[in-house]
N, C-alpha and C positions, 0 to 999 in steps of 0.2 A: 971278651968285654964288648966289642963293638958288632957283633953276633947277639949278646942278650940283649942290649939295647936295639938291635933291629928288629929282635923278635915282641919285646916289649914295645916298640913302637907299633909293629903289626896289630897287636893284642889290642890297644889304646886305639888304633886305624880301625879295626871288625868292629869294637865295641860304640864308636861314636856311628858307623855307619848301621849298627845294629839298633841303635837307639834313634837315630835319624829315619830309618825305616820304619820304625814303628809312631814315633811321632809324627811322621809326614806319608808315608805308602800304605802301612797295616790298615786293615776298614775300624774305621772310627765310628761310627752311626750308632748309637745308644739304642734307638726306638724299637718299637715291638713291630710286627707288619711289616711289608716287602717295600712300603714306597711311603714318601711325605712329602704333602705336597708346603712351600713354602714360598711366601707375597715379599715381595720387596715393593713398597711403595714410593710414587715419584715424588710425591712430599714429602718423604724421610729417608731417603735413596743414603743414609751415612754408614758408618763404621759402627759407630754403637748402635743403630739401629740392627743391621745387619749379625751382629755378635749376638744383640741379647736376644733377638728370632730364633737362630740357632741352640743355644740355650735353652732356652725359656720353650721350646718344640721338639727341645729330649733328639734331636739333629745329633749333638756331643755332649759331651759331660764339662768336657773343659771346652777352655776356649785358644788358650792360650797360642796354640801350634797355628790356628784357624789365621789368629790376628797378625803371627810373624811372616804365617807364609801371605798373606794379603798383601805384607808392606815390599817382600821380597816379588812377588808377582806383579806390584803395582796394580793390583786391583784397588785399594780406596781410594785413589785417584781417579777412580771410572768405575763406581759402580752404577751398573743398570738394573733397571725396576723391572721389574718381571715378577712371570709366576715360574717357576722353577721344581723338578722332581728330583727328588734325591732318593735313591734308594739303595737298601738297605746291603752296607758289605762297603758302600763306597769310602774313599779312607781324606783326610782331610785335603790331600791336593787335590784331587777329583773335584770335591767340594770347591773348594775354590775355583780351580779349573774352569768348572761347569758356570760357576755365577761369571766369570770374567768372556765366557765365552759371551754371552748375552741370549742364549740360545735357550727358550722357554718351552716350558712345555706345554703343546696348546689348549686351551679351553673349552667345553662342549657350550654349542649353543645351543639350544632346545627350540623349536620353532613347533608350537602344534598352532591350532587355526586362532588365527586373529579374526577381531572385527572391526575395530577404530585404530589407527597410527598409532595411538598415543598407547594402545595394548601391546606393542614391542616395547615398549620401557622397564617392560617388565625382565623379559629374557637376557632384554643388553643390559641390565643392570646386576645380572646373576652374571654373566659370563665376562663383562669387562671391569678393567678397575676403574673406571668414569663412574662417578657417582649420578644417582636419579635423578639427580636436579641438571646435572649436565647432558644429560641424556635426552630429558623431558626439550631441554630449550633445543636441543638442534631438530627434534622429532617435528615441532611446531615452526620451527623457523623458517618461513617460503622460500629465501632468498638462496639457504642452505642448501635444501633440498634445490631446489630449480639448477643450480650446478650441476646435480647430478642427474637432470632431467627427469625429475619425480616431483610430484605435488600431493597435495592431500587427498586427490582423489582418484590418481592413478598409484599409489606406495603399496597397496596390495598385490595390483596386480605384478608387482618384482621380488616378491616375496615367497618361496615356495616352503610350505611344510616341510623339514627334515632335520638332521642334526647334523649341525656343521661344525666345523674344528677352525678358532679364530684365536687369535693370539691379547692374551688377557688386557694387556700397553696399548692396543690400537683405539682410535678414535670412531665413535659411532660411525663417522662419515665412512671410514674403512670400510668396516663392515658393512655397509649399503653399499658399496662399491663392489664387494664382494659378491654379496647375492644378487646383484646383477648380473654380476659375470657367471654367478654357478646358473643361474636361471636363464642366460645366454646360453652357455653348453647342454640344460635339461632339452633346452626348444630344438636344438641340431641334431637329437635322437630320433633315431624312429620317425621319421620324416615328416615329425610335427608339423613343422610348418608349412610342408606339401598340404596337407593335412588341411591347415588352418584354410588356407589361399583355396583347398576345395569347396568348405562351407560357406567361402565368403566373410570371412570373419579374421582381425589384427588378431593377433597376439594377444594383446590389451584385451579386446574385447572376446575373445576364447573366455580370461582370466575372471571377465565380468557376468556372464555366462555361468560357468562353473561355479563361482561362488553363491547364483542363486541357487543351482543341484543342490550343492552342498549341503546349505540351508533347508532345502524341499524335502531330505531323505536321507536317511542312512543305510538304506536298504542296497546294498552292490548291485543284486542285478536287476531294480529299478533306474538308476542312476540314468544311463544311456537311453531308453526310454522317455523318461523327464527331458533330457537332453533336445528330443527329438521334439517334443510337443513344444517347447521353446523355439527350437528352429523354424518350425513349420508355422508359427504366430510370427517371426520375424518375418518368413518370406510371404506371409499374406498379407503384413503391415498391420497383426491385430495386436494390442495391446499386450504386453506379458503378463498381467495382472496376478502379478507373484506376490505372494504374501509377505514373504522374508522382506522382501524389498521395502513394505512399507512398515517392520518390525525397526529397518535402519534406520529409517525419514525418521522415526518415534523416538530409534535410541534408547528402546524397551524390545528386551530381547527375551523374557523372559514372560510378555505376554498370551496366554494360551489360546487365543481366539483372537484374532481380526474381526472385526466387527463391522457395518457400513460406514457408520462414523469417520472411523481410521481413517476409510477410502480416498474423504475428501482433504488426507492432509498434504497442505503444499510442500511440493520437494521438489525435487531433480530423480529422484530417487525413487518417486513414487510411481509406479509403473501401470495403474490404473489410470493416472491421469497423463501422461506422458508414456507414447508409444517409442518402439525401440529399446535399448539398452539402456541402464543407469549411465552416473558419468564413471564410474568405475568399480569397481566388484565393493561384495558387503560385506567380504569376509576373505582369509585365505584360503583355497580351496585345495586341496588335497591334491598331489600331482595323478592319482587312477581317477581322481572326479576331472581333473582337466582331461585326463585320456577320454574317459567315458564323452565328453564333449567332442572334442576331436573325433573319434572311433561311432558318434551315435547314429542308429540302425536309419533307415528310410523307411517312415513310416506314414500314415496318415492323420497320428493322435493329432486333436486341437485341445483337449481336455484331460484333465487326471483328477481323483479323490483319496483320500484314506479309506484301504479297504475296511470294507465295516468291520472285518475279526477284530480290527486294533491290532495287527501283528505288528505296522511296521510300513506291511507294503502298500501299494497304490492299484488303483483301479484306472484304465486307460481307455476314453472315448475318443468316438469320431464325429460328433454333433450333440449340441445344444440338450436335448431330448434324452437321449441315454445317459447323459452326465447330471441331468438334476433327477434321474430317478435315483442312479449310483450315490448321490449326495446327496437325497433324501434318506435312505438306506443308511448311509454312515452316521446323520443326525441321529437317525432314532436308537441306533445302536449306540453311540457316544453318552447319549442321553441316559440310555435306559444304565449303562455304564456307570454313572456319574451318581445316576440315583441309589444305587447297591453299593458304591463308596462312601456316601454320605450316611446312609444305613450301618453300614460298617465300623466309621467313624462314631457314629454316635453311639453305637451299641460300644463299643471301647471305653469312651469318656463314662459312661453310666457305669460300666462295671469299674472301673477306676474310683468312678463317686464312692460307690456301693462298698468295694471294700474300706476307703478310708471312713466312710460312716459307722461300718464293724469294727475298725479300731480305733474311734473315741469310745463307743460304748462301753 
C-alpha cells in the first residue's frame, strides 16, 4: 500500500515537474528569425503593457506562464524601459530574467558627416528613445551644452564620423558625453596630438581644418595636399578663402558656384573676409580627413583648382599666375561641359514631346 502510494506520489512529483519545465525552462519564443528586438517604454514601463508587447511581437503565444513567473520574480514591481533582445530558443524565465536584469541590448548610432548641430537630431532620434522634440531642445539649449563644455560652434568639432553602440534609455546629454570621451581616446592614437602641437594647431582647430578638406574634396589622395595649401596660407597669414566656408555663412549647401557676390557675406565664417580659421569646423570630418590634416606632406602649394577632366581631382600651384591659367582651363572646360548637358537635356525633352505628340495622333 504505502509502496504504490509512494510510487504514485513520485508519478504525480515527475509529472508536475515535467509540466513546470515545460511551462517555465522549455524555449517558448513563437517567432520566425533568430532574434527580436523588443521596446519597453518609460511612459508605459507596466504589466499590461509589457504582456501585450510580447504577445502582440509573436515573443509567446500565451502569456500566461510570462505573468505568473513576473509576480513570483517580482519583476512588475520594477519594471525597466529598455530595448531588449530576445532570441529565439529562449524559454519564458529567461524572458523574464533578462527584462528584470535591466540589461539592454545596445543601440547603433549611425554618425556619417554632419553640418549644422541641429543635423544630429536626426541619428539621436533613430537610436534613442527620447523623442525629437526632446532632443531638438537640449541640441539648441546653450546653458545645456556649456556643461559639457561645447557650444554651437565648437559641437562638431567632438563629434567624430563612426558607429557607436549607446544604450537606447540614455539621455542626449549621455551620449555627448560619450563621444567626447570616444573622441578623447581617437586623439591618444597614433600620436595625434604630437602631431597637432607639430602643425601648430588645438585639437579644435585640426577639427576646423579638416572639415574645410572635407568639404574641398573627395578625392583621398588629394586630401593631404588641400591640407597643405591651407597650412601654408595659415603660416603666411593669407586668407583661406575657402569656398565651403562661405556655402556655411549662406547655409546653402547645395550651391554649385560661389560667385563674387557671396564673397562679401558677413560671417565669422567667411573666410575671404576674415583671415585665420572659422570659429569652428562646417561640418564633421572624417577621422582619415583629420589624419590627412595631421599627416599633410610639406609642401609649397598656395593654390589648387578642379582639374579640368572633371574627374574629381585638383590641380596644385605655387603662384598667383599658374593658378588663374589652371582656372582658366577648368572654366572653359566646365563650360564647354555644361553646354553638351544642356544639349543633351534638351535633345531628351524634344524627344519625350515628339513621342507624346505620336500618341495623340
Amino acid at each position: 500500500m504505502y509502496k504504490k502510494i509512494a510510487l504514485g506520489t513520485i508519478a504525480l512529483l515527475l509529472i508536475a515537474a515535467f509540466f513546470a519545465y515545460n511551462r517555465f525552462f522549455a524555449p517558448a519564443t513563437q517567432f520566425s528569425g533568430k532574434e527580436k528586438i523588443i521596446f519597453i517604454y518609460s511612459g508605459n514601463a507596466t504589466k499590461n503593457a509589457v504582456l501585450e508587447m510580447l504577445k502582440k511581437d509573436s515573443i509567446v503565444l500565451k502569456t500566461g506562464a510570462i505573468d505568473w513567473l513576473g509576480s513570483k520574480m517580482k519583476y512588475w514591481e520594477n519594471i525597466k524601459p529598455g530595448r531588449y533582445k530576445i532570441t529565439l530558443g529562449m524559454s519564458n524565465h529567461e524572458i523574464i530574467k533578462l527584462l528584470r536584469s535591466g540589461i539592454q541590448s545596445p543601440s547603433k548610432l549611425v554618425i556619417n558627416k554632419l553640418r549644422l548641430p541641429i543635423d544630429l537630431g536626426k541619428p539621436l532620434d533613430k537610436a534613442l528613445e527620447s523623442d525629437s522634440a526632446t532632443i531638438m531642445r537640449f541640441i539648441t539649449d546653450t546653458q545645456a551644452l556649456k556643461k559639457l563644455g561645447l557650444n554651437d560652434a565648437n559641437l562638431m568639432a567632438y563629434i567624430i564620423p563612426d558607429t557607436y553602440e549607446v544604450i537606447w534609455t540614455w539621455s542626449p546629454e549621455r551620449v555627448l558625453q560619450k563621444l567626447k570621451e570616444d573622441r578623447e581616446r581617437w586623439w591618444n592614437k597614433n600620436d595625434r596630438k604630437a602631431l597637432a602641437e607639430k602643425i601648430g594647431l588645438s585639437q579644435e582647430d585640426v577639427h576646423a581644418l579638416a572639415s574645410i578638406v572635407e568639404e574641398e574634396t573627395n578625392k583621398k589622395d588629394d586630401k593631404p595636399k588641400v591640407a597643405s595649401v591651407y597650412l601654408n596660407r595659415l603660416k603666411i597669414g593669407m586668407p583661406l578663402q575657402a569656398d565651403p566656408t562661405i556655402r556655411y555663412a549662406l547655409k546653402n549647401f547645395t550651391m554649385n558656384r560661389v560667385l563674387y557676390v557671396h564673397l562679401r557675406t558677413p560671417s565669422p565664417y567667411n573666410t575671404y573676409l576674415n583671415k585665420g580659421l572659422p570659429p569652428g569646423p562646417i561640418c564633421t570630418p572624417s577621422p582619415a580627413t583629420i589624419d590627412a590634416v595631421l599627416n599633410a606632406p610639406k609642401t609649397e602649394y598656395i593654390f589648387f583648382v578642379a582639374d579640368a577632366n572633371l574627374m574629381g581631382g585638383s590641380t596644385f600651384t605655387t603662384n598667383l599666375s599658374d593658378h588663374n591659367k589652371a582656372a582658366r582651363v577648368y572654366q572653359d572646360s566646365l563650360t564647354a561641359w555644361l553646354k553638351r548637358k544642356a544639349i543633351r537635356e534638351k535633345a531628351k525633352k524634344d524627344s519625350i514631346a515628339k513621342l507624346g505628340s505620336n500618341a495623340t495622333e
